[in-house]
Each structure stands twice: as C-alpha cells, then as structure tokens.
ROZANU-325528 format. One record per residue (C-alpha): residue number from 0; residue in one letter; x, y negated, z. Coordinates in pm, whole numbers, plus 32768, in hexadecimal, padded with zeros to 4 digits. Layout:
<recs>
<rec NUM 'a' <X Y Z>>
...
</recs>
This chain:
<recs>
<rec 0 'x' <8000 8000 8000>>
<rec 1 'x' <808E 7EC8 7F97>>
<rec 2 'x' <80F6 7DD9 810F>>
<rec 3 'x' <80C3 7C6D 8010>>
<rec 4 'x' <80D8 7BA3 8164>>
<rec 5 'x' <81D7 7C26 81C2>>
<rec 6 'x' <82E6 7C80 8089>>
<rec 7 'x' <8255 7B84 7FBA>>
<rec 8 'x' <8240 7C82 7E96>>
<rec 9 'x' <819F 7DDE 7E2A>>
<rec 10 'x' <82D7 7EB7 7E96>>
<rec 11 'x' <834F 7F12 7D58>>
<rec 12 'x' <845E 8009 7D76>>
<rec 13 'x' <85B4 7F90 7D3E>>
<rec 14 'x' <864D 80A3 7C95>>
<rec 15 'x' <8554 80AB 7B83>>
<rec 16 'x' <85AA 7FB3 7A68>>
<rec 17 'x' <8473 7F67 79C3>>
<rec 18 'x' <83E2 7F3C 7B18>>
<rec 19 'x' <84EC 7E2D 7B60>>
<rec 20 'x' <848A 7D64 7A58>>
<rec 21 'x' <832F 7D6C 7A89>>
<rec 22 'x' <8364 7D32 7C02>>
<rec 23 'x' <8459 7C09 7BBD>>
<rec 24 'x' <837E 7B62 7AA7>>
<rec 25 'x' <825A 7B86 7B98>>
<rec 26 'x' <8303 7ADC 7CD7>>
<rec 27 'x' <8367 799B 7BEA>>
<rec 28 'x' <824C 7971 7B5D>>
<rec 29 'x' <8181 79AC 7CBF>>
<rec 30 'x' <8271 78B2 7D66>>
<rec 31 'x' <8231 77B6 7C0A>>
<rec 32 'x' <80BC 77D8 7C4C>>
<rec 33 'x' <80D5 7778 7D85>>
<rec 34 'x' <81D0 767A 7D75>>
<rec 35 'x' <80B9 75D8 7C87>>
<rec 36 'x' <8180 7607 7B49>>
<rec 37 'x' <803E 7649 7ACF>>
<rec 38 'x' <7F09 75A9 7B0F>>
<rec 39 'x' <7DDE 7669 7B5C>>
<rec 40 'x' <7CF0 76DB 7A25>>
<rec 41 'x' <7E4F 76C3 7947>>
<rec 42 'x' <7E7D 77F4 7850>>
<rec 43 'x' <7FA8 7898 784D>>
<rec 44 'x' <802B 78E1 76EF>>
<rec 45 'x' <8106 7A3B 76C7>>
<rec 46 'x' <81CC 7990 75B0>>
<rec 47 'x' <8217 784D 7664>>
<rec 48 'x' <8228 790B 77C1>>
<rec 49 'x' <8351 7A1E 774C>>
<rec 50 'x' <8473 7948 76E6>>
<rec 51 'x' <8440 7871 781B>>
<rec 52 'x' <8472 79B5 78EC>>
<rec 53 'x' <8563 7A62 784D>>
<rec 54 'x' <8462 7B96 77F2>>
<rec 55 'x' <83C4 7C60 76CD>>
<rec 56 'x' <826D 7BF8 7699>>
<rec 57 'x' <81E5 7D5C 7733>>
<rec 58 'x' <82AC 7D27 7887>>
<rec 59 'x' <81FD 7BA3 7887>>
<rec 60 'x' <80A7 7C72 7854>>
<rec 61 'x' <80EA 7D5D 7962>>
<rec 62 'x' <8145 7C5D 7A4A>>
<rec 63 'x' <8022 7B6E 7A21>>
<rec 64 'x' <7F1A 7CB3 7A26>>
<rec 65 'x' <7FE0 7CDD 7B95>>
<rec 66 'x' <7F9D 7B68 7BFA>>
<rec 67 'x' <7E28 7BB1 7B68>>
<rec 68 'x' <7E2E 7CD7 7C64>>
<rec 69 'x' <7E78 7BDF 7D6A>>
<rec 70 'x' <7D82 7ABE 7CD8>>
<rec 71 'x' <7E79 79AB 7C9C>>
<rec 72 'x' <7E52 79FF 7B34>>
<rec 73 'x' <7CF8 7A4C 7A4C>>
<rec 74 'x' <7CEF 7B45 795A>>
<rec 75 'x' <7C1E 7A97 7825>>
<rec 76 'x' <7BEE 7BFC 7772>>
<rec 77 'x' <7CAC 7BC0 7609>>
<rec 78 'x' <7CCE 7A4E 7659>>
<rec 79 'x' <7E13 7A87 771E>>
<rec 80 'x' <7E31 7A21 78C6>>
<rec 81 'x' <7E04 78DA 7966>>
<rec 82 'x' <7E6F 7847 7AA5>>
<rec 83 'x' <7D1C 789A 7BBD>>
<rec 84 'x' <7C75 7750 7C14>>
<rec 85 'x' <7C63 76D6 7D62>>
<rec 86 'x' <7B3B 7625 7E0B>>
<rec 87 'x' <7AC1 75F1 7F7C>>
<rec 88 'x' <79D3 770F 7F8D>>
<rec 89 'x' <7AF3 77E4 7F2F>>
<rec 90 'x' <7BA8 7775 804E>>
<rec 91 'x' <7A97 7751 8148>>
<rec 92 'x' <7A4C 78E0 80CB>>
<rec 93 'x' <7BBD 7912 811D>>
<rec 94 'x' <7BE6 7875 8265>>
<rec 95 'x' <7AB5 7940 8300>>
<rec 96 'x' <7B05 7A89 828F>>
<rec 97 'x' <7C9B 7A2B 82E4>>
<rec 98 'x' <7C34 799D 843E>>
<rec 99 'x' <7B33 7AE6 8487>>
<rec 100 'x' <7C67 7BC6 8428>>
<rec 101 'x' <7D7A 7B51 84AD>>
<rec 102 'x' <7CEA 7B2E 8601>>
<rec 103 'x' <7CA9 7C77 8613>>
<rec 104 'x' <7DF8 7CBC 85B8>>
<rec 105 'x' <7E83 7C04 86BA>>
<rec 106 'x' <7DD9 7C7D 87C3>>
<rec 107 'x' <7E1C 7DD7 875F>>
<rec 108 'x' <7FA3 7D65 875E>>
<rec 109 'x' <7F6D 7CBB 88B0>>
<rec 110 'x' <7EFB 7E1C 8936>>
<rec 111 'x' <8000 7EED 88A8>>
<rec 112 'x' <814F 7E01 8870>>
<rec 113 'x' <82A7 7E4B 8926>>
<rec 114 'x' <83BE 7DB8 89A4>>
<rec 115 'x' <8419 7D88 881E>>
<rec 116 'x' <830E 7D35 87AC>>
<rec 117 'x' <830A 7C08 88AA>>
<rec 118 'x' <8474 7BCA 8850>>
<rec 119 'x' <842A 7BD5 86DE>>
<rec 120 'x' <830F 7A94 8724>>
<rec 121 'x' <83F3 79D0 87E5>>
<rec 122 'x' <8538 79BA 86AD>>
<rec 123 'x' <8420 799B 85A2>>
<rec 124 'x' <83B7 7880 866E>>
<rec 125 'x' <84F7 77CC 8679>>
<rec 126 'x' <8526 77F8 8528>>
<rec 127 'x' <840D 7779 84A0>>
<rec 128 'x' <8451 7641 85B0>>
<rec 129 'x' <8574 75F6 84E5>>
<rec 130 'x' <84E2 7610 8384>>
<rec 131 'x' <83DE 7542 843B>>
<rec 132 'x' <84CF 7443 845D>>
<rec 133 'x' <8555 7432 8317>>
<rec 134 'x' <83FA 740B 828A>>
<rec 135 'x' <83D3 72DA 8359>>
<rec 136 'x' <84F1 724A 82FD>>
<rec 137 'x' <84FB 7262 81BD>>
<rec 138 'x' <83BF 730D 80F3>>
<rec 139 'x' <8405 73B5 7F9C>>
<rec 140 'x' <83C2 74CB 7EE8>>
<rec 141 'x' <850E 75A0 7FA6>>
<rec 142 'x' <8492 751E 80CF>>
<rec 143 'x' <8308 756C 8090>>
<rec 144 'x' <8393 76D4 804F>>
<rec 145 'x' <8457 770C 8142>>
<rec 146 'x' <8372 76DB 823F>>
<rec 147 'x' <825A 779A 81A7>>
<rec 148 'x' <8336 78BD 81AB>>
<rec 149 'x' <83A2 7882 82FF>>
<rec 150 'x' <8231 7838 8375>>
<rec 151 'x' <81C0 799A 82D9>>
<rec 152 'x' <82E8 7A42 8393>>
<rec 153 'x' <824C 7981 84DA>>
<rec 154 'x' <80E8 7A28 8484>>
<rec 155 'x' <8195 7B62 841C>>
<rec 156 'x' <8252 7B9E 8577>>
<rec 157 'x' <80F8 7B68 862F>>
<rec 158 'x' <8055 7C5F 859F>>
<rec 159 'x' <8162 7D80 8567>>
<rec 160 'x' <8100 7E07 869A>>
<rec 161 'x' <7F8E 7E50 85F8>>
<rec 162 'x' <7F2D 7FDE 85AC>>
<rec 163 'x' <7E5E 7F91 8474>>
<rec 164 'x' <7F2C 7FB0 832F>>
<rec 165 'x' <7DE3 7F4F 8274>>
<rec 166 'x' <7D88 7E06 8350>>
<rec 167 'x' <7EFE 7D8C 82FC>>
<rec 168 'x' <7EF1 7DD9 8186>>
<rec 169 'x' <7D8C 7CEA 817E>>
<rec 170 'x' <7E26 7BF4 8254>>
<rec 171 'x' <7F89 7BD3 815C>>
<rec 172 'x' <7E6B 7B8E 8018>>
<rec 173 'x' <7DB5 7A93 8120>>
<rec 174 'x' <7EFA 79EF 816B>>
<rec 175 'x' <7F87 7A13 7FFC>>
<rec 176 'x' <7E33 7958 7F4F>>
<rec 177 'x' <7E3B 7847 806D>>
<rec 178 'x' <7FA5 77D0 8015>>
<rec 179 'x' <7F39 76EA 7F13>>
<rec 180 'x' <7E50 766F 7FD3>>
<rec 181 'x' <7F3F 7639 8108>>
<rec 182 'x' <8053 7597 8019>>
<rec 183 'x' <7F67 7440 7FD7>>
<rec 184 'x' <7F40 7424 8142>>
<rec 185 'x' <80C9 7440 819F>>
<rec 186 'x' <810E 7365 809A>>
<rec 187 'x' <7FFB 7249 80C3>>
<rec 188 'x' <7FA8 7290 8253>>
<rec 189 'x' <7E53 71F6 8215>>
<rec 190 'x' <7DF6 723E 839F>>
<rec 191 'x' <7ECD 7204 84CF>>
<rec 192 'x' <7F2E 7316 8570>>
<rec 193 'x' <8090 73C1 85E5>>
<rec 194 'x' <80AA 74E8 854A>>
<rec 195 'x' <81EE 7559 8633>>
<rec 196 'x' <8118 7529 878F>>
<rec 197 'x' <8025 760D 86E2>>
<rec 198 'x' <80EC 7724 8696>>
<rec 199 'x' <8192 76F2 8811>>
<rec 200 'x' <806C 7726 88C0>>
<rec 201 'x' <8012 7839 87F7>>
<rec 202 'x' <8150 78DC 8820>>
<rec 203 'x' <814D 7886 8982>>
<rec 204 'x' <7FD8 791B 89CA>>
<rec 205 'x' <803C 7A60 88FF>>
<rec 206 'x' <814F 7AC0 89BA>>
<rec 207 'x' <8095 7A7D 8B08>>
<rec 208 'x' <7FB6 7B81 8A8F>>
<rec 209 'x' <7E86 7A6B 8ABA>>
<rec 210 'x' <7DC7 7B0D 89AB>>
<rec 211 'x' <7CA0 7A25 89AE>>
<rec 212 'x' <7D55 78D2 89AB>>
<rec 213 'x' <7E49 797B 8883>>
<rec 214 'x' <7D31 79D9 87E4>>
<rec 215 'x' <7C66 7887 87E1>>
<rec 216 'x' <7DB9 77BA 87C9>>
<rec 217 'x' <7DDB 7879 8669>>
<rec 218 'x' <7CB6 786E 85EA>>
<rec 219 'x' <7CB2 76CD 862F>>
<rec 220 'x' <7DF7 76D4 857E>>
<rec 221 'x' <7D7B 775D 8428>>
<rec 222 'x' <7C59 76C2 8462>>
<rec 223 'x' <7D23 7565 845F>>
<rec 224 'x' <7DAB 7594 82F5>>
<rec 225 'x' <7C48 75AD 826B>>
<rec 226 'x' <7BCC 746C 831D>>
<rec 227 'x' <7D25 73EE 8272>>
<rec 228 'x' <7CA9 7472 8124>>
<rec 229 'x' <7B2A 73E4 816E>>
<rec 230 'x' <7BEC 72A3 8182>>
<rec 231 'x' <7C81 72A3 8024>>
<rec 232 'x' <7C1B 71A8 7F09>>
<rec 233 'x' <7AC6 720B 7E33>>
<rec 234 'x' <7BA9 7273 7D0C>>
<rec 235 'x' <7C9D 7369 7DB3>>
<rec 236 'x' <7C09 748B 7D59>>
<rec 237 'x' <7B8C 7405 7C08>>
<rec 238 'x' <7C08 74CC 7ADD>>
<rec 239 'x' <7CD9 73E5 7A11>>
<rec 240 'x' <7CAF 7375 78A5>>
<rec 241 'x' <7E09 73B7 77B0>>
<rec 242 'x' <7EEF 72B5 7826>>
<rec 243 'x' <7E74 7279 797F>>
<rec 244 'x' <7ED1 72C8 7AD2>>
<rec 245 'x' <7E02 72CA 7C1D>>
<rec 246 'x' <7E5B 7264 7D74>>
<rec 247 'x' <7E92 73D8 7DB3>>
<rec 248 'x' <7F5F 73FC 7C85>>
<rec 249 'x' <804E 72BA 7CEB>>
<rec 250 'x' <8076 731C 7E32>>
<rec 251 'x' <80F0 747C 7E2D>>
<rec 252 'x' <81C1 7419 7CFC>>
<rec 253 'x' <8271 731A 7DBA>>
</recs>
C-alpha cells in the first residue's frame, strides 16, 4: 500500500529501471503541481511535457495516470490530463474527513506510543522549529518546501505510533490534496495566527498523554488553515483564462 504522507511517492522499486523513471517523472511533476507551475484546470500536453522532463512520451503518460490516481491530475479520456481544479468545497470536504481521521489516529498513537515514539515527536519538532524560522525570515519557494516537508514529518511522527495501516494511507491522500491548499496560506498568511505555538502545544499535550486536549488542539489546528482559505480573495479558486493567473496561482508560484 502506497504511505503518500509519509514517502511522498508510490514506492516504486529502485532496482527496477522503468519503474525509476516513472517514479522520478512522477515526483517532479507532483512537486511542479504543487509548486503552482501549473495552474489549476491547465492541460498537460505529452509532447510539450516530455522534453521538459527528460522522458519518452509513454513514461510522461504513466506518470500523469499516477498523479490522476492521486487526483492532482484529470484524465480527459482521448483529450490528454489536466491539472485537478481546486475550489473551497474541495477543501472544506478535505479538512472534515482529514480532521475526523487523523484524530482518531492520534488517539490511537497516544494509547499505544513508546519511549520512541515520544522521542521521535520531540526532534521532528525542533526541526520543523527551525524550518519554521527560515520561512519567517525569508519566504520562497525553498523555504515554502522545506517546511512542508518538515511539517508532514511533524504529523508523521504523531501518528507512527497508530495500529491502522489503512487510516494512515487515507490520511497521506488527505494531507497530499490539502498541500496546495496550505501553500496560499504560508505564503499570503491571510489570518493571524502562530503556527509554531500550535504545533508546541500539540506536541506538548501528546506526549502528556492528554488525549482529549491533543485531540481538540489538532483538530483547531487544521481547522485554522480552512478559515485561512475562507479568507482568500473571490477569484482564488477561479479557473483561469489562457494568459492569466489567480491569486492562488501567484502566490504558490512566488
């Protein structure tokens, strides 16, 4: 079963060439996606697509049926793939099934986590305090990314500790589909809030074993970057005409 939270890709197999392709021509164009190389609604053209990755045209096709597995991509029958479009009810879809999920998760890791697993929360905590800071300091597109890798390995190292193998796999396609989403708001912070303290108390309540106050502190904290979203301009979400770009498509383009 394929851990997309977690890896950040399908698990192709190393050893097997054709696999490798796929599997690297997949992660770019997964990262370019959500980097907002491409707006949402934009087709993706095999015979533009393949010189700009470095890939026959059937390893391109592979690759974008895989990102239509995930639903960042469409599959328009003989018309080819285009990027998915986003929207609010997406997102609002998203956040409740995400926020239902991963509680349950949690307290399930709360119940059964170790010494390790305690140990494992605390350095994924520091680390994403320092890609915190950088993000703060200076926001950009290495910065952006660096954090949302650290922030998964945060959510990651909550969670290990949970039995279900099927409630993780949901949770890494929750937390894959929301990035898009979650890179406007890190780059245009249309609400106040500190992001750090968040995560801190959450850590903090987690390892105290304070299930309930975990629980609610987590589900307020994804709950936050939909109100962020709700806050966006009218047009964010608006697919965009040839030659235009949306506040969405600015932002996480940088």
């Amino acid at each position: 079963m394929p851990d997309i939270i977690w890896s950040g890709h399908d698990g192709a197999a190393a050893d097997d060439a054709p696999r490798t392709l796929i599997e690297a021509a997949c992660q770019r164009l997964r990262q370019d996606i959500v980097a907002g190389h491409y707006a949402p609604g934009e087709k993706l053209r095999v015979e533009h697509l393949k010189d700009r990755y470095e890939v026959g045209a059937g390893t391109l096709r592979e690759a974008l049926a895989r990102l239509a597995a995930e639903t960042l991509v469409v599959a328009q029958g003989q018309r080819g793939f285009s990027v998915a479009s986003l929207s609010l009810a997406d997102f609002e879809d998203l956040t409740r099934t995400r926020i239902n999920l991963e509680c349950e998760a949690l307290r399930l890791s709360i119940l059964h986590g170790d010494d390790a697993w305690e140990g494992q929360i605390m350095a994924s905590f520091h680390r994403l305090g320092r890609a915190q800071d950088k993000l703060d300091e200076q926001p950009s597109l290495d910065t952006v990314r660096e954090w949302e890798e650290r922030n998964r390995a945060f959510h990651r190292s909550l969670l290990t500790a949970c039995p279900s193998a099927w409630t993780l796999h949901f949770l890494g396609i929750l937390y894959q589909q929301s990035e898009r989403y979650r890179r406007y708001t890190l780059q245009n912070r249309p609400i106040p809030r500190n992001i750090h303290h968040e995560h801190e108390a959450i850590m903090q309540a987690t390892i105290a074993r304070d299930a309930d106050r975990a629980l609610q502190l987590i589900a307020r904290h994804i709950a936050l970057t939909l109100d962020a979203v709700r806050s966006a301009p009218p047009d964010t979400f608006v697919r965009r005409p040839a030659g235009r770009r949306t506040a969405l498509d600015r932002s996480v383009a940088g």
